[in-house]
C-alpha positions in Angstrom: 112.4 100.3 92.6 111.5 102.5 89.8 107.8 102.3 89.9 107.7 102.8 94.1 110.1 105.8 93.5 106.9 107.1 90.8 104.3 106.1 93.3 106.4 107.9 96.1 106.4 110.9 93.7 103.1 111.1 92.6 101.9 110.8 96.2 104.3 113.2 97.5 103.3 116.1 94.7 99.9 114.9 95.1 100.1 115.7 99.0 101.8 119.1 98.5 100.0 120.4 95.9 96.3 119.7 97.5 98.3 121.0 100.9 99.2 124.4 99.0 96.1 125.2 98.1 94.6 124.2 101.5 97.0 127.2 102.5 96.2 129.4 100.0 99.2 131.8 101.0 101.4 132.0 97.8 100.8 132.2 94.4 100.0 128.6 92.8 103.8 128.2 90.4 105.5 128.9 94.0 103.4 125.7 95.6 104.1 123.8 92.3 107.7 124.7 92.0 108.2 123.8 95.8 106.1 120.7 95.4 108.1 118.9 92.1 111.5 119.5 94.2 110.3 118.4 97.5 108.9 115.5 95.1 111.9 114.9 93.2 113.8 114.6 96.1 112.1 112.2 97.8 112.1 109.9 94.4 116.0 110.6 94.3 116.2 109.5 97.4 114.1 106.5 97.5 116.2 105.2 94.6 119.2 105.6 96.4 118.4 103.9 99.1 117.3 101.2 96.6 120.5 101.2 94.6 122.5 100.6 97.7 122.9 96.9 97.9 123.2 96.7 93.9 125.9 99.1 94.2 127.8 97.2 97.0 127.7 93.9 94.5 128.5 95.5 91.7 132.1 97.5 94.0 132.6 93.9 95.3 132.8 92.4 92.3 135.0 95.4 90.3 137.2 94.6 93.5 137.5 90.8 92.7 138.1 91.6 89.0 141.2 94.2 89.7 142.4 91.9 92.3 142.5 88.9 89.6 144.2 91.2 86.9 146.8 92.3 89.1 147.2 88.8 90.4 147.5 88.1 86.5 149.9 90.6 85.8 152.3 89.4 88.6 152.6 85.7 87.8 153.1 86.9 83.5 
């Protein structure tokens, strides 16, 4: 997940900084400022939606192990 969420941004900046220029409109830090946060969004988000079924394992199995210490603490 890591390297697709680099590829994803190194596209993505790639994209929006040859774009930018094709515009030629604003000054070139606005384009590159725009471009890394439209770029490190993406990433951010590309790794979320990785991390989703990890992180439903890993709340399923906190579950189970507070549901076995209560059940634990009720039969001591």
């Amino acid at each position: 997940g890591i390297s697709e969420a680099v590829a994803i941004y190194l596209a993505a900046v790639a994209l929006l900084l040859w774009a930018g220029v094709a515009w030629g409109r604003l000054a070139g830090l606005f384009i590159a400022l725009a471009a890394m946060t439209i770029s490190m969004a993406a990433q951010t988000a590309w790794l979320w939606q990785r991390s989703r079924p990890v992180m439903q394992r890993v709340r399923q199995r906190d579950a189970r192990d507070t549901a076995q210490r209560v059940a634990g603490a009720m039969i001591e």
